[in-house]
CHARMM internal coordinates of N, CA and C (Angstrom, degrees):
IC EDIT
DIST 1 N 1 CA 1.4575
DIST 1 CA 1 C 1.5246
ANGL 1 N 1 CA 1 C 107.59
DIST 1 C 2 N 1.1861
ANGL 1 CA 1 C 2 N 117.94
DIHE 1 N 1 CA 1 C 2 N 113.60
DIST 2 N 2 CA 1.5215
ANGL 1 C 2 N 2 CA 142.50
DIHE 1 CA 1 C 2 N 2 CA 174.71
DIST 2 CA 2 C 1.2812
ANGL 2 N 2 CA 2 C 92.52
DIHE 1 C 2 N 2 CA 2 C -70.33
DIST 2 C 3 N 1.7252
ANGL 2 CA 2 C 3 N 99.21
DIHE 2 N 2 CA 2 C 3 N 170.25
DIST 3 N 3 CA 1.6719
ANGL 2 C 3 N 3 CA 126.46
DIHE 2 CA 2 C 3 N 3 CA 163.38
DIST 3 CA 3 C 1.4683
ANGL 3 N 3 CA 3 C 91.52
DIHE 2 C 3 N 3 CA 3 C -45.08
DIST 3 C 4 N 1.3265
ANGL 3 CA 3 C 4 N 123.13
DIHE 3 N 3 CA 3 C 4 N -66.30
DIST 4 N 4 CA 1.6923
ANGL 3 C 4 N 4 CA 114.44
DIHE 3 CA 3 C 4 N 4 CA -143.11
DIST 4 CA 4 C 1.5637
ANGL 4 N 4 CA 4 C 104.72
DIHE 3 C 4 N 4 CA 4 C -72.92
DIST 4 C 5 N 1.6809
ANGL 4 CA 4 C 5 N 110.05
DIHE 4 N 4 CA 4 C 5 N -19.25
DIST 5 N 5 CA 1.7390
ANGL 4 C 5 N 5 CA 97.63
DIHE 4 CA 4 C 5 N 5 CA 165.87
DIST 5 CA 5 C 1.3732
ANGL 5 N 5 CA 5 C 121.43
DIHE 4 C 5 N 5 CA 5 C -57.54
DIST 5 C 6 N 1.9041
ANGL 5 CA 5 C 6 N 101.58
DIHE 5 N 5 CA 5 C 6 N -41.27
DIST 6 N 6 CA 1.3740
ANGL 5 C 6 N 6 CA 98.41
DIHE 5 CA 5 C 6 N 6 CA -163.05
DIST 6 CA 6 C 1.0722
ANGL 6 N 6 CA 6 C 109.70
DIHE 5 C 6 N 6 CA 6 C -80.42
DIST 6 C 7 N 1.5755
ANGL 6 CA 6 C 7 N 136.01
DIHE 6 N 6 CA 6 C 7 N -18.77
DIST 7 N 7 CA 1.3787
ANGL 6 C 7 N 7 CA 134.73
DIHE 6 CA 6 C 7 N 7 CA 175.37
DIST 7 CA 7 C 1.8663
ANGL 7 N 7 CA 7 C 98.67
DIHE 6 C 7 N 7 CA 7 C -62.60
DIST 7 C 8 N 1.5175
ANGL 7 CA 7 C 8 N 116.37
DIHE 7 N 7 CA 7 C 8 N -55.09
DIST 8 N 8 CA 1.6739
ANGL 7 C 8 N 8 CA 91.20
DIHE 7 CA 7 C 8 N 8 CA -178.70
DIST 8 CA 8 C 1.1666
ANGL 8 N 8 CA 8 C 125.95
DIHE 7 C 8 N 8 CA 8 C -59.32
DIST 8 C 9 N 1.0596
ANGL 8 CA 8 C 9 N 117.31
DIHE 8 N 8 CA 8 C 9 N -44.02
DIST 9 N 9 CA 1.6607
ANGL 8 C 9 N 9 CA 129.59
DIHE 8 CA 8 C 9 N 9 CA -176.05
DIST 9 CA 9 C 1.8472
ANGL 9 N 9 CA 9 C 103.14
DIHE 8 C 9 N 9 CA 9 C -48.19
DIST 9 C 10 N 1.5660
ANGL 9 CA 9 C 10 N 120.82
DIHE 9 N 9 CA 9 C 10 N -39.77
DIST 10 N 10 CA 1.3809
ANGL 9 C 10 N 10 CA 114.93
DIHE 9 CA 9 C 10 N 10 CA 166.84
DIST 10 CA 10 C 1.4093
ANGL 10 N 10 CA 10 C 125.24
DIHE 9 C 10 N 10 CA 10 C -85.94
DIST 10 C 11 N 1.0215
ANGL 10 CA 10 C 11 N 119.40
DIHE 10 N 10 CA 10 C 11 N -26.99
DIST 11 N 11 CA 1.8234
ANGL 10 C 11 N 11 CA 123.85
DIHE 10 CA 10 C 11 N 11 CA 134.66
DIST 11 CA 11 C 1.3566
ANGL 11 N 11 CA 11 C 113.97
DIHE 10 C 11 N 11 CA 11 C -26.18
DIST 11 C 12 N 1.0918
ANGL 11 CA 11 C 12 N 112.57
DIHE 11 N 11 CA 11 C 12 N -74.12
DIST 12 N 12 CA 1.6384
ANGL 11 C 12 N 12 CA 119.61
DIHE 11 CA 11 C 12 N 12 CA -178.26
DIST 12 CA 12 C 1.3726
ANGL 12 N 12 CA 12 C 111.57
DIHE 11 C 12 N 12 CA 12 C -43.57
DIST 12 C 13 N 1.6686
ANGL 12 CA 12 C 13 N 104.05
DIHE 12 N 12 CA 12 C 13 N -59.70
DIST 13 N 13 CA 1.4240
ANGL 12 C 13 N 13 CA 100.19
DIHE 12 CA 12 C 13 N 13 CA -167.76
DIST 13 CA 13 C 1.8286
ANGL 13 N 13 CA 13 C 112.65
DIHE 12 C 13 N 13 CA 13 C -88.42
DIST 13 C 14 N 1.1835
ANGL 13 CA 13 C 14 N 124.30
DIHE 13 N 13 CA 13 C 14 N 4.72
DIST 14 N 14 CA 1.3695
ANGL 13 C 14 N 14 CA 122.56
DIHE 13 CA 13 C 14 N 14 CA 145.47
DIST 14 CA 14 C 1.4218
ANGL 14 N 14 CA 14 C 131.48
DIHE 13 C 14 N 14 CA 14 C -73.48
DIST 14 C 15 N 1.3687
ANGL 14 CA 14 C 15 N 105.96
DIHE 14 N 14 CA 14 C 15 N -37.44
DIST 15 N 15 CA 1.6703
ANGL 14 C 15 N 15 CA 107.55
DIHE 14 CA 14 C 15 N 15 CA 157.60
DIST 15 CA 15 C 1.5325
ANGL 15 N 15 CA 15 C 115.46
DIHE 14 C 15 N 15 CA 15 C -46.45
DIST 15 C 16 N 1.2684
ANGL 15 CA 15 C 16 N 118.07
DIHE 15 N 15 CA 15 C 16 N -53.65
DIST 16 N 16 CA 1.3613
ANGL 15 C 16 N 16 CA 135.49
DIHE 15 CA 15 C 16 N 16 CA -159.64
DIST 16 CA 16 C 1.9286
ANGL 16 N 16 CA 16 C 95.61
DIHE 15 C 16 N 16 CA 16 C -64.58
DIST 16 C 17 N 1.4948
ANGL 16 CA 16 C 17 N 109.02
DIHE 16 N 16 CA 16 C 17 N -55.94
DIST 17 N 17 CA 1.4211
ANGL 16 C 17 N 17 CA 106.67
DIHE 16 CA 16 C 17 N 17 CA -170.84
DIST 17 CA 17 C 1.4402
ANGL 17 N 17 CA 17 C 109.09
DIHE 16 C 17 N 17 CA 17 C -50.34
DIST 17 C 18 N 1.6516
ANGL 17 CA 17 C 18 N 95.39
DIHE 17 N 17 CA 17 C 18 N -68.87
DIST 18 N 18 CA 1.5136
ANGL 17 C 18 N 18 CA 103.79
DIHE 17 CA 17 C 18 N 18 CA 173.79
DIST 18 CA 18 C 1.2358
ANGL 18 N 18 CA 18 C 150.45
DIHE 17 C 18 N 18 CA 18 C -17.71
DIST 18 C 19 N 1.7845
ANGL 18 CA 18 C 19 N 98.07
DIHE 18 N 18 CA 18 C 19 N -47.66
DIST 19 N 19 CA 1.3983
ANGL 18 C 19 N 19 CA 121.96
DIHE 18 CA 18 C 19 N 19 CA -162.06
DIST 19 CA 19 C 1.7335
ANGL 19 N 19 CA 19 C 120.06
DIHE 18 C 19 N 19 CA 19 C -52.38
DIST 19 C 20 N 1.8240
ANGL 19 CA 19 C 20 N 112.90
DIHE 19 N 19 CA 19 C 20 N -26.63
DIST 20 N 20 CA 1.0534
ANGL 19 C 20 N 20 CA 134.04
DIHE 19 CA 19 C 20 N 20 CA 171.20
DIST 20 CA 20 C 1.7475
ANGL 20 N 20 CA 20 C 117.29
DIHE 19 C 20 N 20 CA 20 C -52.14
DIST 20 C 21 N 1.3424
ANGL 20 CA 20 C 21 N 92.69
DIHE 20 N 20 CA 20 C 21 N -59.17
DIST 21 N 21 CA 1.3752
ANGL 20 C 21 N 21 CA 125.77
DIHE 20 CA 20 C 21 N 21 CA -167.63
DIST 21 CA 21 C 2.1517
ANGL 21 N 21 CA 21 C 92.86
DIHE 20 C 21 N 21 CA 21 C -51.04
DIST 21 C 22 N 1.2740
ANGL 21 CA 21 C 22 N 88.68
DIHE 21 N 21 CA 21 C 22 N -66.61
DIST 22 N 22 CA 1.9804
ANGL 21 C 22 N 22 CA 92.35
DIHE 21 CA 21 C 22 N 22 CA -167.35
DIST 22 CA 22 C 1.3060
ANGL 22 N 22 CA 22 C 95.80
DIHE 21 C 22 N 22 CA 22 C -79.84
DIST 22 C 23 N 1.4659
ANGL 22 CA 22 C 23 N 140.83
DIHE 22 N 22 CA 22 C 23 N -14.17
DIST 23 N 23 CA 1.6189
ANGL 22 C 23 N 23 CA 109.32
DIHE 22 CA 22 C 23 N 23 CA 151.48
DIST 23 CA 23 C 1.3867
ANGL 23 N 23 CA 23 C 127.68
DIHE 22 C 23 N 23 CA 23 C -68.24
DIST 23 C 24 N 1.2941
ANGL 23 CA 23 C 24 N 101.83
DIHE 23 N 23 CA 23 C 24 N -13.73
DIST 24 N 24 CA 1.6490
ANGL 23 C 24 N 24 CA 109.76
DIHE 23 CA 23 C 24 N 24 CA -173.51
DIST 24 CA 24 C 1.5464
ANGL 24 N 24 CA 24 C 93.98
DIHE 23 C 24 N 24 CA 24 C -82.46
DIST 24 C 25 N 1.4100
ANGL 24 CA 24 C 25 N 126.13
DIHE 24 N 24 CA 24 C 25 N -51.11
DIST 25 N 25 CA 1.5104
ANGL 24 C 25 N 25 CA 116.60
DIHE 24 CA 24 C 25 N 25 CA 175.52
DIST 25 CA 25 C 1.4019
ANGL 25 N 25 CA 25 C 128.72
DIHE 24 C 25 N 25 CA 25 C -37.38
DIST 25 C 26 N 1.8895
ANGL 25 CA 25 C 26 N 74.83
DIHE 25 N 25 CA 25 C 26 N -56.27
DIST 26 N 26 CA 2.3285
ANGL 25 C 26 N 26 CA 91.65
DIHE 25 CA 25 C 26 N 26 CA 172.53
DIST 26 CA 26 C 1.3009
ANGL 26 N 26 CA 26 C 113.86
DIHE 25 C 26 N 26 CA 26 C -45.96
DIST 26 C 27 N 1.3846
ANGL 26 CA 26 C 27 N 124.45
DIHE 26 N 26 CA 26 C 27 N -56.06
DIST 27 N 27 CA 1.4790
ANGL 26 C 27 N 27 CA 134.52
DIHE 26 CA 26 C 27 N 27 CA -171.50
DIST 27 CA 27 C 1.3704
ANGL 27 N 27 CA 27 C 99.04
DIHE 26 C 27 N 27 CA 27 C -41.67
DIST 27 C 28 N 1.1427
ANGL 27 CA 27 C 28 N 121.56
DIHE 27 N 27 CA 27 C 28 N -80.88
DIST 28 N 28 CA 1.6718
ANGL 27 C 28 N 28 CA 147.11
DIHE 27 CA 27 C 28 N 28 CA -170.83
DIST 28 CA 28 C 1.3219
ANGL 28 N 28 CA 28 C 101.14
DIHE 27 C 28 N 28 CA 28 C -43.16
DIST 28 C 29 N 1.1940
ANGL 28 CA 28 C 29 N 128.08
DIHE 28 N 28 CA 28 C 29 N -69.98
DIST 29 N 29 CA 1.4584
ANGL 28 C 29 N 29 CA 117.14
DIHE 28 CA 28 C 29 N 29 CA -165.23
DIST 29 CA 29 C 1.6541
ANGL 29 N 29 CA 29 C 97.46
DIHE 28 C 29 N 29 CA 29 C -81.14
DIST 29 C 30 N 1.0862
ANGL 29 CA 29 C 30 N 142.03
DIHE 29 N 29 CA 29 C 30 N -15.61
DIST 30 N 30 CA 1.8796
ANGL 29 C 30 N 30 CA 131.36
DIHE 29 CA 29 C 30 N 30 CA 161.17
DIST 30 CA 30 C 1.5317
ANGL 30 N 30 CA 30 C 120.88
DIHE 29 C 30 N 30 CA 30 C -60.20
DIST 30 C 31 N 2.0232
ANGL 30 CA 30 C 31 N 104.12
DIHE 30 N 30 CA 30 C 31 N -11.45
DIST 31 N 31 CA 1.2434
ANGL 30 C 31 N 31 CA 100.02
DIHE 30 CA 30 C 31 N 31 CA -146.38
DIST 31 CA 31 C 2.1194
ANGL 31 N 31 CA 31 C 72.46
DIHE 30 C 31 N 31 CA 31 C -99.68
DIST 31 C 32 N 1.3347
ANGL 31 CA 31 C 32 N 105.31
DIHE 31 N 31 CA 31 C 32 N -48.20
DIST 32 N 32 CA 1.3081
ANGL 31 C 32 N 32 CA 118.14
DIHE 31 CA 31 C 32 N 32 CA -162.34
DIST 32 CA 32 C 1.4403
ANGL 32 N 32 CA 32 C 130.17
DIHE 31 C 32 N 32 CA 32 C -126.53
DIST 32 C 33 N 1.3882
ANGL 32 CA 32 C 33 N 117.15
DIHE 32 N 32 CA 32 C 33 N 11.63
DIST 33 N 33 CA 1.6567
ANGL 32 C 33 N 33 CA 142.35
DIHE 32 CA 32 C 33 N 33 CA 165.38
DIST 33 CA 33 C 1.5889
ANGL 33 N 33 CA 33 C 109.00
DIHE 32 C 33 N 33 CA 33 C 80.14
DIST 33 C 34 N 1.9257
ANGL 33 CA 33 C 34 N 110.45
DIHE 33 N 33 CA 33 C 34 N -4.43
DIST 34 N 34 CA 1.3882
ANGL 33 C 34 N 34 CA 103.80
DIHE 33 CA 33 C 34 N 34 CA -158.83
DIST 34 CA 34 C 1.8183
ANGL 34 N 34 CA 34 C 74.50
DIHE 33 C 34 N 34 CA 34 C -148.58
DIST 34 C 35 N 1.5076
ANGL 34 CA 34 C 35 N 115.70
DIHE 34 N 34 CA 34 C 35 N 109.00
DIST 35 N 35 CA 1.3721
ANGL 34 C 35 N 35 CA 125.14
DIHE 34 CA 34 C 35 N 35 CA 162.43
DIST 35 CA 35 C 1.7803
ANGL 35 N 35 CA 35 C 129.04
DIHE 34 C 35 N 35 CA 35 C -44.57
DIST 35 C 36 N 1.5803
ANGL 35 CA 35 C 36 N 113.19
DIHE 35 N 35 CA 35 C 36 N -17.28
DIST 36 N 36 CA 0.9823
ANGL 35 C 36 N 36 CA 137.27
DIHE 35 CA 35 C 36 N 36 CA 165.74
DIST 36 CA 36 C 1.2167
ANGL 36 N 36 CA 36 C 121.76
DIHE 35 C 36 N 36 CA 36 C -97.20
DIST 36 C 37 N 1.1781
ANGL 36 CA 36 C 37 N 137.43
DIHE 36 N 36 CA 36 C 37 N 1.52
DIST 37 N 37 CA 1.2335
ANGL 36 C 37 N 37 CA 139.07
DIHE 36 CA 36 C 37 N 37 CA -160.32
DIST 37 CA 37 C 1.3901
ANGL 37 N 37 CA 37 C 122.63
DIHE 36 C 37 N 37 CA 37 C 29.69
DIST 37 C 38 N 1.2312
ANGL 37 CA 37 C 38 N 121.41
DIHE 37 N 37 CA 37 C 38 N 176.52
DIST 38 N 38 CA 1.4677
ANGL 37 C 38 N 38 CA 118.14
DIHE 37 CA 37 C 38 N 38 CA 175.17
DIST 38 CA 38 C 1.2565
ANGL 38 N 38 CA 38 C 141.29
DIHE 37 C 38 N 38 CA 38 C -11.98
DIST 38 C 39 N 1.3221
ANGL 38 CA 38 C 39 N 130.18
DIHE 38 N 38 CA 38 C 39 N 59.05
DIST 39 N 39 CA 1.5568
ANGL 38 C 39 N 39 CA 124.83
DIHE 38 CA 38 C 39 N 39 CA -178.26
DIST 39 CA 39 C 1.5287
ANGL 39 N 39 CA 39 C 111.91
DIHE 38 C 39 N 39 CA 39 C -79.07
DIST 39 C 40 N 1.3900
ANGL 39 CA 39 C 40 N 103.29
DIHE 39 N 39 CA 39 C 40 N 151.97
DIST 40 N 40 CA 1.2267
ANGL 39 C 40 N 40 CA 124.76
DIHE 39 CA 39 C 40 N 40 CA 165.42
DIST 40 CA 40 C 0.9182
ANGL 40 N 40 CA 40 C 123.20
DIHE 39 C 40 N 40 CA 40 C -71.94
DIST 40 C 41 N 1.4748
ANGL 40 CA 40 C 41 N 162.07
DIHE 40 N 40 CA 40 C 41 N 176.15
DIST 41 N 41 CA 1.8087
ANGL 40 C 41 N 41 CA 146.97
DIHE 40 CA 40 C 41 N 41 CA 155.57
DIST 41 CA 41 C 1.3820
ANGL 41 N 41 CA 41 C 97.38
DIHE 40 C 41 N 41 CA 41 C -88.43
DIST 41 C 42 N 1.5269
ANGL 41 CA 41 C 42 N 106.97
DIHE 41 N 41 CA 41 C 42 N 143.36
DIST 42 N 42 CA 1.4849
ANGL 41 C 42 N 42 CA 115.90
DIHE 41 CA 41 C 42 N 42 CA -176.38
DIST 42 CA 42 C 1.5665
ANGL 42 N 42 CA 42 C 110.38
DIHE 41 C 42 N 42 CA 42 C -51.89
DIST 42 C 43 N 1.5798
ANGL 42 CA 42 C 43 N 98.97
DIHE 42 N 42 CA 42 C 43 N -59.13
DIST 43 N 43 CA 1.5072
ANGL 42 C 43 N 43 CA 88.36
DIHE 42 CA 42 C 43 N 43 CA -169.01
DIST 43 CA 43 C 1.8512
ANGL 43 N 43 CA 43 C 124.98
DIHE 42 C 43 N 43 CA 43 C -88.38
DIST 43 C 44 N 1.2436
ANGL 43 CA 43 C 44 N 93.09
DIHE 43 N 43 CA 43 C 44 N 17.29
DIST 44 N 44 CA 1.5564
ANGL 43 C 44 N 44 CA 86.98
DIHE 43 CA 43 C 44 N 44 CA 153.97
DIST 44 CA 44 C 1.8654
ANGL 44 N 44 CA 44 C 112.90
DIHE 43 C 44 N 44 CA 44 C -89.72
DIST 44 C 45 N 0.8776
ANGL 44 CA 44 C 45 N 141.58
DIHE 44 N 44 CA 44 C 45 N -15.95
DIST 45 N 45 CA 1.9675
ANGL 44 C 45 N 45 CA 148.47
DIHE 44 CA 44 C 45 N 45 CA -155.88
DIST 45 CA 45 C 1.2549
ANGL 45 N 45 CA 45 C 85.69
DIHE 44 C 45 N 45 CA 45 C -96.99
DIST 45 C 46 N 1.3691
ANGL 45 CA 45 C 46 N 114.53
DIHE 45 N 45 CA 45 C 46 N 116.33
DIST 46 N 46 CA 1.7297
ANGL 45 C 46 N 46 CA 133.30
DIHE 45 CA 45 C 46 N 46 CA 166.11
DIST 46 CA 46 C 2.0723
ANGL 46 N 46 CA 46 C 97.35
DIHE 45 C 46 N 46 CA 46 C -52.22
DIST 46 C 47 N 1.2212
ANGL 46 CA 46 C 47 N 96.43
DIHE 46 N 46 CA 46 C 47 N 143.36
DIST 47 N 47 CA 1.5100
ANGL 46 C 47 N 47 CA 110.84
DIHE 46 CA 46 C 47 N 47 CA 177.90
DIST 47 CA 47 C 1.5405
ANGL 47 N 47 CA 47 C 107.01
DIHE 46 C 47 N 47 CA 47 C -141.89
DIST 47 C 48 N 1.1013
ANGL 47 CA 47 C 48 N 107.18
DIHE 47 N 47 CA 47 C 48 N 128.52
DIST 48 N 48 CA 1.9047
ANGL 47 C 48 N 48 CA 114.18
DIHE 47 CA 47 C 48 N 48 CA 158.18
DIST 48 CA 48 C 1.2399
ANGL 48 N 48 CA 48 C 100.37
DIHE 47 C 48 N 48 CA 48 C -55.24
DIST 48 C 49 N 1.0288
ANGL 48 CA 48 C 49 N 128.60
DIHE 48 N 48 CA 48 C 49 N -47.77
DIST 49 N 49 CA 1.4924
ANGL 48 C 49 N 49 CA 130.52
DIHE 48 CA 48 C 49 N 49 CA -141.37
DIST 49 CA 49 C 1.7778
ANGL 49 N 49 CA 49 C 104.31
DIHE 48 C 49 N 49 CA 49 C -70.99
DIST 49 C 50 N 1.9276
ANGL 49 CA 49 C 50 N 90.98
DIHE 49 N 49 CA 49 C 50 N -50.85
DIST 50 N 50 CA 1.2065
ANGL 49 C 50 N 50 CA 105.19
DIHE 49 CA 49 C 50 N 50 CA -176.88
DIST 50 CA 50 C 1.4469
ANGL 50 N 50 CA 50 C 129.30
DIHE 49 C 50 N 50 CA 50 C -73.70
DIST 50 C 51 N 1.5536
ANGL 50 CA 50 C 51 N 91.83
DIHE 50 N 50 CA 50 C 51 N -13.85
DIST 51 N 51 CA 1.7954
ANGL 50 C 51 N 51 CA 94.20
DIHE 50 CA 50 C 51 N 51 CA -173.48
DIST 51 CA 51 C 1.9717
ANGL 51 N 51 CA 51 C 88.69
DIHE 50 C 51 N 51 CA 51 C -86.34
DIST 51 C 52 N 0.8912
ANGL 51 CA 51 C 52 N 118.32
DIHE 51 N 51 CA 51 C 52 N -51.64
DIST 52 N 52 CA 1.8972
ANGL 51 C 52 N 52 CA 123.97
DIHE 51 CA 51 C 52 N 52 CA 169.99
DIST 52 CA 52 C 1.2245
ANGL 52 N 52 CA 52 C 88.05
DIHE 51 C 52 N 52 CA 52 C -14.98
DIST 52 C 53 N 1.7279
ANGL 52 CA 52 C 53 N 120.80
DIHE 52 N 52 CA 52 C 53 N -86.15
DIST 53 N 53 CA 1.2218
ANGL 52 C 53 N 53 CA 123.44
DIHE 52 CA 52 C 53 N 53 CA -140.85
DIST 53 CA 53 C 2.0913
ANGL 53 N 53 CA 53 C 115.22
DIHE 52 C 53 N 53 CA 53 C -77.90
DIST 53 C 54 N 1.6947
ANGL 53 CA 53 C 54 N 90.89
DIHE 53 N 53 CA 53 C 54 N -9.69
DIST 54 N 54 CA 1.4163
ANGL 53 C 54 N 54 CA 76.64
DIHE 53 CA 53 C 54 N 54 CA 158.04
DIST 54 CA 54 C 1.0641
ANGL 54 N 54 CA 54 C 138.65
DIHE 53 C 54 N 54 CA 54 C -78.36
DIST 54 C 55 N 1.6300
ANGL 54 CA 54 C 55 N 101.11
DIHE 54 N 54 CA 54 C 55 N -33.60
DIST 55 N 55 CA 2.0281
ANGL 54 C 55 N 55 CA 124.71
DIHE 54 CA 54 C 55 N 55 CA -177.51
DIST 55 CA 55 C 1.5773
ANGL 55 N 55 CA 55 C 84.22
DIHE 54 C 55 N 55 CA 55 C -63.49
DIST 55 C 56 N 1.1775
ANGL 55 CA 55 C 56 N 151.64
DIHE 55 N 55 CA 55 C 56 N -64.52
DIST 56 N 56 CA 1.5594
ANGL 55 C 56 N 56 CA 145.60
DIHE 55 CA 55 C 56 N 56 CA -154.10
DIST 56 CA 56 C 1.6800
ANGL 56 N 56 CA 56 C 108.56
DIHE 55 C 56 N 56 CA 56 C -64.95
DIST 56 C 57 N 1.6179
ANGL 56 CA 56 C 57 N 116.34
DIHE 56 N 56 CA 56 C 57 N -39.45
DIST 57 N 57 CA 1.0321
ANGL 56 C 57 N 57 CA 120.99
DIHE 56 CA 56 C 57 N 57 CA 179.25
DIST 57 CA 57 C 2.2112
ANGL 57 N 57 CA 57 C 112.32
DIHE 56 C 57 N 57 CA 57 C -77.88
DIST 57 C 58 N 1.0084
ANGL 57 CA 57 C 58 N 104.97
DIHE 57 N 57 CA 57 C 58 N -20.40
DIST 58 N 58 CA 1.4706
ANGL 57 C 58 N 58 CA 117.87
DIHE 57 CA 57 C 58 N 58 CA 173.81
DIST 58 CA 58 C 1.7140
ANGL 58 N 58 CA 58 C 113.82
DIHE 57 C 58 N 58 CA 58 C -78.81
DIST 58 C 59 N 1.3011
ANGL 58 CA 58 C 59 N 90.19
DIHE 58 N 58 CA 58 C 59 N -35.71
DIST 59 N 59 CA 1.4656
ANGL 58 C 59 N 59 CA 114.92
DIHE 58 CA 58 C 59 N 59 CA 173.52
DIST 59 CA 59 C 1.7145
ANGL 59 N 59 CA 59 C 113.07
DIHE 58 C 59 N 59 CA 59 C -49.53
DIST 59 C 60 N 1.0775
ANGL 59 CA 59 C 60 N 95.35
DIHE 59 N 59 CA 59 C 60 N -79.27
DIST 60 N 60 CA 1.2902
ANGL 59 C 60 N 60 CA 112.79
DIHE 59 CA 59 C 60 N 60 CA 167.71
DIST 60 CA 60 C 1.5839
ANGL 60 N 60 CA 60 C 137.92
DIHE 59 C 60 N 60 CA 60 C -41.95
DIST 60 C 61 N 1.5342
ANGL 60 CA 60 C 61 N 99.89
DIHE 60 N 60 CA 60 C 61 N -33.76
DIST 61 N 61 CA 1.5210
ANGL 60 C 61 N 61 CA 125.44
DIHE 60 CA 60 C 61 N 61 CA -161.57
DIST 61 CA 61 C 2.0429
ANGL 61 N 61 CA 61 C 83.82
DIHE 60 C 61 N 61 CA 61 C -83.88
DIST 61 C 62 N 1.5726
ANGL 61 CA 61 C 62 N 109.13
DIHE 61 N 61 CA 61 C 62 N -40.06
DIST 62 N 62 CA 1.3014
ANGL 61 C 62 N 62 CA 97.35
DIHE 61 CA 61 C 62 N 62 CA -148.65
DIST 62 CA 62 C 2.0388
ANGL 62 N 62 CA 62 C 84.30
DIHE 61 C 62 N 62 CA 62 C -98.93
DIST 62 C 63 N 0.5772
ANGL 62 CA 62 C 63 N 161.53
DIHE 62 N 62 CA 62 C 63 N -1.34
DIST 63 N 63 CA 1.7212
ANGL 62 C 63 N 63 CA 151.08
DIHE 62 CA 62 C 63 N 63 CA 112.51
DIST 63 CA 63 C 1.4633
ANGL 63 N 63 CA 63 C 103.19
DIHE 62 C 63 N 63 CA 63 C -20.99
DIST 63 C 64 N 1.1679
ANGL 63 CA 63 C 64 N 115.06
DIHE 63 N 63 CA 63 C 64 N -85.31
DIST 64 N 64 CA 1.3556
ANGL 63 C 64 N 64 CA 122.33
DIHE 63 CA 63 C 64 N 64 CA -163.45
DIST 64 CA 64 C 1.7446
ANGL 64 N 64 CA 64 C 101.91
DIHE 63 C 64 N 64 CA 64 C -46.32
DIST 64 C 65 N 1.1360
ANGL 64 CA 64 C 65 N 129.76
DIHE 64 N 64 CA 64 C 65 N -17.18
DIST 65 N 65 CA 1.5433
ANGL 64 C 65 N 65 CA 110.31
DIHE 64 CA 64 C 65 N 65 CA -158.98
DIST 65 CA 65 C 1.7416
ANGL 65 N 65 CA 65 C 90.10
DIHE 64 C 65 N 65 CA 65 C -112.17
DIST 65 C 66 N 1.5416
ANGL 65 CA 65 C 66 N 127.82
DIHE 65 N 65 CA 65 C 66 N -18.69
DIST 66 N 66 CA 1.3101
ANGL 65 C 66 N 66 CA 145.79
DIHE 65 CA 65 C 66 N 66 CA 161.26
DIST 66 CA 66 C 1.2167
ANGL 66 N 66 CA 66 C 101.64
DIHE 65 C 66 N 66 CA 66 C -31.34
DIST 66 C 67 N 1.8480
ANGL 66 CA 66 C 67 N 124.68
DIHE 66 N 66 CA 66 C 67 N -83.34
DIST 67 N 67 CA 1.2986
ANGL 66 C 67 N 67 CA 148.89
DIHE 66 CA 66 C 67 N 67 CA -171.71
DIST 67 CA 67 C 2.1640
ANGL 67 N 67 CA 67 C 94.06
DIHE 66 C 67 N 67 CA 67 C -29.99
END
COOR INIT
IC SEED 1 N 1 CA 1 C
IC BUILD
């Protein structure tokens, strides 16, 4: 078994893993045009995380412009 066996033989068996994965996509988007269904846009959805990282990034901006 050459390169070009072992390249099909992992062809093969990536199809095989995969194959789950992109029927599960197919399903979803046949069922509802968007595999995720209904999202929101990120930056409209209130976040802790995000309001944190603005006060830290404001934080910073207003030091730095101090100096």
């Amino acid at each position: 078994m050459g390169v070009t066996g072992l390249f099909l033989v992992m062809i093969f068996i990536a199809a095989f893993v995969f194959a789950p994965l992109g029927y599960f996509i197919y399903t979803f988007t046949k069922k509802s045009d968007n595999p995720l269904g209904d999202l929101e846009p990120h930056a409209d959805s209130p976040s802790a995380v995000n309001d944190f990282a603005e006060k830290a990034i404001k934080f910073v901006q207003e030091k730095l412009a101090k100096k």
